[in-house]
C-alpha positions as CSV (number, residue, x, y, z in Angstrom):
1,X,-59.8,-32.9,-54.5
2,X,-62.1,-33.0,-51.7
3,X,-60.5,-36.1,-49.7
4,X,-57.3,-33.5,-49.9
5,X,-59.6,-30.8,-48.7
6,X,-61.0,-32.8,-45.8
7,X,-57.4,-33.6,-44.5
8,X,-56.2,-29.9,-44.8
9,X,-59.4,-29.4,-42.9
10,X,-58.7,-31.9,-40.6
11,X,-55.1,-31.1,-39.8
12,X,-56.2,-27.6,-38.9
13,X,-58.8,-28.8,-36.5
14,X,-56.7,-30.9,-34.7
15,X,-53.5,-28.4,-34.6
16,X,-55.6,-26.0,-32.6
17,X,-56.9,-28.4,-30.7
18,X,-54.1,-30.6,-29.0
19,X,-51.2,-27.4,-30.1
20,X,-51.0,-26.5,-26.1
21,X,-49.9,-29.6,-24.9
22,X,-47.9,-31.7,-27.4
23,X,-44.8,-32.7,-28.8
24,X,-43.6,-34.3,-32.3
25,X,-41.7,-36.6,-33.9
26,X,-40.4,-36.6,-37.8
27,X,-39.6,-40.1,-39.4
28,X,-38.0,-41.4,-42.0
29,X,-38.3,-45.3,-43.6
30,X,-35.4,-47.0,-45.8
31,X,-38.0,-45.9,-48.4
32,X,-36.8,-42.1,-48.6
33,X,-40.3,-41.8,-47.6
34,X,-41.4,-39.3,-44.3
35,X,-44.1,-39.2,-41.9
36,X,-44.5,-36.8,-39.1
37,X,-46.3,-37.7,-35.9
38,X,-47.9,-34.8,-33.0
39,X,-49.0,-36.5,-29.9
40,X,-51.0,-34.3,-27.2
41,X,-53.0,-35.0,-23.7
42,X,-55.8,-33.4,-22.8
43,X,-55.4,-30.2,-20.4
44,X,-56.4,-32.3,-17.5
45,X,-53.6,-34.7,-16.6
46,X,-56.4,-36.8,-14.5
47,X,-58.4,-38.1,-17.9
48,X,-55.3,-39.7,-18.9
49,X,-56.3,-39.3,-23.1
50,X,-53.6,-39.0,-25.6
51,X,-54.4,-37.5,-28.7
52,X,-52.3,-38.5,-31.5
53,X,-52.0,-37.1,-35.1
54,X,-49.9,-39.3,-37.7
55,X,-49.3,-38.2,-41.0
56,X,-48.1,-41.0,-43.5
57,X,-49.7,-40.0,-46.6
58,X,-53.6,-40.2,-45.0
59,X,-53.9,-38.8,-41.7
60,X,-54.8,-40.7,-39.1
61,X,-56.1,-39.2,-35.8
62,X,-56.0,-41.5,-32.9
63,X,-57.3,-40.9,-29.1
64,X,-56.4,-43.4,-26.2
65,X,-56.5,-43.7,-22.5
66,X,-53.6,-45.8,-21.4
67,X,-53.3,-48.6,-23.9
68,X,-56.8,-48.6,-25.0
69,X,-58.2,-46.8,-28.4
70,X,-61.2,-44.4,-27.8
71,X,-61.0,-43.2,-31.4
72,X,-59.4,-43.6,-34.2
73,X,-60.2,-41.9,-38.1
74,X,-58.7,-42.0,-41.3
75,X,-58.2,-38.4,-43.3
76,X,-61.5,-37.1,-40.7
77,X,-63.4,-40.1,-41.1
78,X,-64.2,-42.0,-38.3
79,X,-63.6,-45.9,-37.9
80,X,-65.7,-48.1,-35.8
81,X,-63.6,-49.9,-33.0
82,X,-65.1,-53.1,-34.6
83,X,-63.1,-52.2,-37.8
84,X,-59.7,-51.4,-37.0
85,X,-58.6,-54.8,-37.8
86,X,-57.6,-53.2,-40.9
87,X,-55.6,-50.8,-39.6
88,X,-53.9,-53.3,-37.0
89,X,-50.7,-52.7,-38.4
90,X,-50.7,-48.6,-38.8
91,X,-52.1,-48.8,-35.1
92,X,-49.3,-51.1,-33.8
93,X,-46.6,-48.9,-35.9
94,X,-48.3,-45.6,-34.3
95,X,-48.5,-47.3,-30.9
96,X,-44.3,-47.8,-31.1
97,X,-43.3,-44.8,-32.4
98,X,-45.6,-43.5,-29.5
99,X,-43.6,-44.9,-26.8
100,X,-40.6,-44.2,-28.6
101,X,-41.6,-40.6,-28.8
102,X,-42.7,-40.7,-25.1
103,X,-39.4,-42.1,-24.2
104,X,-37.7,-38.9,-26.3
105,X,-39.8,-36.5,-24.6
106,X,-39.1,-38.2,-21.2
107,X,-35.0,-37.5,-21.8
108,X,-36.1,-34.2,-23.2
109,X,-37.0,-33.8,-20.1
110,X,-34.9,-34.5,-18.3
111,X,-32.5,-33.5,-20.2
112,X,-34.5,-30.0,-20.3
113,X,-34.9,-30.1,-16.6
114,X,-30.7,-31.1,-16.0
115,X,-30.5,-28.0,-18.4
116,X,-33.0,-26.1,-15.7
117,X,-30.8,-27.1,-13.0
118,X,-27.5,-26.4,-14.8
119,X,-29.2,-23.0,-15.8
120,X,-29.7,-22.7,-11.7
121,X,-26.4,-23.3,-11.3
122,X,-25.0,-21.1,-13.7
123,X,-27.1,-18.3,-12.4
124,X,-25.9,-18.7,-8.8
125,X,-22.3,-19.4,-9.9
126,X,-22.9,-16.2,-12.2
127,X,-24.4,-14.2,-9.1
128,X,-21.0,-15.2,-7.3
129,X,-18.8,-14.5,-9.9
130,X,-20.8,-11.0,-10.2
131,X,-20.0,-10.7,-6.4
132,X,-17.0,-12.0,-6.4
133,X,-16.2,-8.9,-9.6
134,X,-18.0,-6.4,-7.1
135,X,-15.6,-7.5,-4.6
136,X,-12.4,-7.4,-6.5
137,X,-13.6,-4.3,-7.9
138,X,-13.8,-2.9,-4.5
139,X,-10.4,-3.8,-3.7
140,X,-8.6,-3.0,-6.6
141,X,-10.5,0.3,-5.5
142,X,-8.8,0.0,-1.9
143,X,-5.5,-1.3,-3.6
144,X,-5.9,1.8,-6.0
145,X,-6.4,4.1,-3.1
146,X,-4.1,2.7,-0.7
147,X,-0.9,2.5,-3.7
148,X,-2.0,6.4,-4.0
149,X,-2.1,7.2,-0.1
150,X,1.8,4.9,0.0
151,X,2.8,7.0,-2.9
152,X,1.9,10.9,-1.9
153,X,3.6,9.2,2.0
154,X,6.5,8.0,-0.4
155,X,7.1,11.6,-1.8
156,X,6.7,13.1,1.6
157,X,9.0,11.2,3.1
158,X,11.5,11.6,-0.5
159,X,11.1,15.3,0.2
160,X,11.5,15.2,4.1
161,X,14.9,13.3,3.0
162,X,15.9,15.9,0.7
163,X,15.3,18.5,3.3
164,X,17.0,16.9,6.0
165,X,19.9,15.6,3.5
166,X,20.2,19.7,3.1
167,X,19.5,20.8,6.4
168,X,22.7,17.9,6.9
169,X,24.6,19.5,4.1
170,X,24.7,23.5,5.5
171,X,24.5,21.9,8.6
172,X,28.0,20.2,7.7
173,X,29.1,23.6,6.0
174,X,29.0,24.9,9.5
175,X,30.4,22.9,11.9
176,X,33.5,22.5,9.2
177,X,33.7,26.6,9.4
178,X,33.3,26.0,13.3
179,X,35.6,23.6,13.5
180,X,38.3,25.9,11.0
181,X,36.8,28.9,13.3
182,X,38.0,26.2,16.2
183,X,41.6,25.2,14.7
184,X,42.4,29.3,13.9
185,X,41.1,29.7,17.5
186,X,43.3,26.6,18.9
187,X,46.2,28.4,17.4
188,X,45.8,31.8,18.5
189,X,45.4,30.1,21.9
190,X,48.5,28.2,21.6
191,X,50.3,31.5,20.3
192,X,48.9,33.1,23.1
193,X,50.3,30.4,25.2
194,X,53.9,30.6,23.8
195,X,53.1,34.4,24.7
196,X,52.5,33.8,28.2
197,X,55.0,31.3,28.6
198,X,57.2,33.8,27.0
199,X,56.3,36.6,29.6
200,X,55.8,34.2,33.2
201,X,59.4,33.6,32.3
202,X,60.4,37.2,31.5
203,X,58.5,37.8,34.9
204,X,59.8,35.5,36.8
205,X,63.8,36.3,35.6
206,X,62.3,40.1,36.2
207,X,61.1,38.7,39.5
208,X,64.2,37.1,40.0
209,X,66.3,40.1,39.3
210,X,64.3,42.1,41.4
211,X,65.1,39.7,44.4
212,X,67.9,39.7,44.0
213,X,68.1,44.0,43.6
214,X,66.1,44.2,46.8
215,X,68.4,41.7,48.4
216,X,71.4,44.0,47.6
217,X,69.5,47.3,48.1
218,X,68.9,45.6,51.8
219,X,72.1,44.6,52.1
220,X,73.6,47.8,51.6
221,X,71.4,50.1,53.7
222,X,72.3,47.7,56.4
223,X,76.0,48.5,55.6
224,X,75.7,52.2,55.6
225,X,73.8,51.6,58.6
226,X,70.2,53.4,56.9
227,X,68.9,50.6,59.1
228,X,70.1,48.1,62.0
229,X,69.2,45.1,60.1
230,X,67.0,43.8,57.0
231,X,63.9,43.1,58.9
232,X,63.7,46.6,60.4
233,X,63.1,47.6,56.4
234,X,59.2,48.0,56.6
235,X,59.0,50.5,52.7
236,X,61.0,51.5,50.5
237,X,60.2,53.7,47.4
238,X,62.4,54.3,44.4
239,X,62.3,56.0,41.4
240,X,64.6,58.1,38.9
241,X,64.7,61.1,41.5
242,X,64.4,59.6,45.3
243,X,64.4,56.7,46.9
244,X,62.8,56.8,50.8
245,X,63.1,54.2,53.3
246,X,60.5,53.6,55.6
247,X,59.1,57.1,54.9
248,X,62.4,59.0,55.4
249,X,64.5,60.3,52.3
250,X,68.0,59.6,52.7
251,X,71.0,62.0,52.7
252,X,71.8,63.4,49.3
253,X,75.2,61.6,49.2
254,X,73.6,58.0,50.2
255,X,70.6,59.0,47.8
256,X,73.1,59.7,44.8
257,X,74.8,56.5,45.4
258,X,71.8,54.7,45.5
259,X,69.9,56.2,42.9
260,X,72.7,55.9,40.0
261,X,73.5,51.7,41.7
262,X,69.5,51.0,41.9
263,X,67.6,53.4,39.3
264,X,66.7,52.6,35.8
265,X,65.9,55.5,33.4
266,X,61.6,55.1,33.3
267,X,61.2,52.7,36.1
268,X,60.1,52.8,39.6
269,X,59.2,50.5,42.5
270,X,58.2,50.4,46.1
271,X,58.1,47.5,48.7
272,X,55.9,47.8,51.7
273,X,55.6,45.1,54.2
274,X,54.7,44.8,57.7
């Protein structure tokens, strides 16, 4: 009872003691049988003393500097370095699985500090791909903004299309009215046309007939001597009750003969020429 007592006592002790600065190590032999093993140095690196605790049924507590034991006890009891010729082969067993465990914690650390570095990594690459989001944030933003600015200039321009498609369609409406306006308007015209056609030629037999009665009227006031000769006619005036030549009415037989030859009922003319 009290050797167990000492080594919970013991184990206690040396926990607090070396707890800051230490790693461990669980074994196993082909015995099913455990130990466990806690190895600390001192606080100050410079001393170079390793503290070792090493359970295996006692508990053996073992301090060295380098390769060489300071101090070594058994269950809190402390054997002379004259006597540890007993323990030669617990010492050489705690001296391998040492190293062994110092080689561990070496690739733990190394391993811990490639797990720093990767950490580093990872934060930076997680820092870019934060700003790399912010960024593609931002222009999906712009892309957002810029699809809604294309789309409200896409209905503008589908509603400035629909206007002008029906400012094209009344606009259409009235050039084909203009253009039947036009065509009604052609044709009057060319009526019109066929009209004055019609009467330049009724004029000009009119004309033609009236030549041709001034030709005789001349003609026969030069025979009945009402003048010498054609070109001494200067006027002549006729209508359903006279006729004068050159200002002077003509005897009422001559004017008979030449009113009911000359006259029309409702017409009248007069020539007057230098």
């Amino acid at each position: 009872m009290q050797t167990r007592i000492l080594r919970a006592a013991t184990l206690v002790l040396l926990t607090v003691m070396i707890s800051r600065n230490s790693f461990g190590q669980i074994y196993g032999d082909d015995g099913n049988r455990s130990f466990s093993m806690n190895i600390s140095r001192s606080a100050d690196d410079s001393s170079g003393i390793a503290t070792i605790i090493y359970k295996d049924g006692p508990v053996y507590v073992l301090q060295m500097r380098a390769n060489k034991i300071l101090n070594f006890s058994v269950d809190g009891q402390n054997i002379p370095l004259d006597g540890l010729g007993k323990y030669q082969g617990v010492i050489d067993s705690i001296k391998v699985r040492v190293k062994e465990a110092e080689e561990q914690a070496k690739r733990d650390r190394a391993q811990a500090e490639l797990d720093r570095h990767q950490a580093d990594r990872d934060r930076v690459q997680a820092e870019l791909d934060r700003k790399q989001a912010d960024r593609d944030r931002e222009q999906a933003e712009r892309d957002r903004q810029q699809s809604v600015i294309e789309r409200e200039q896409a209905d503008r321009e589908r509603e400035q299309n629909q206007l002008q498609a029906q400012r094209d369609r009344e606009q259409a409406v009235q050039d084909r009215l203009q253009a039947d306006r036009d065509r009604l308007e052609a044709e009057r015209d060319r009526v019109q046309a066929g009209r004055d056609r019609e009467q330049a030629e009724r004029d000009r037999v009119q004309a033609e007939e009236d030549r041709k009665l001034l030709d005789s009227l001349i003609r026969d006031l030069v025979s009945d001597g009402v003048v010498p000769n054609k070109e001494s006619v200067h006027s002549i005036k006729l209508d359903a009750d006279e006729i004068c030549v050159n200002g002077k009415q003509l005897s009422e037989a001559l004017e008979k003969k030449y009113l009911a030859r000359y006259s029309k009922k409702g017409s009248s003319w007069s020539l007057e020429r230098d």
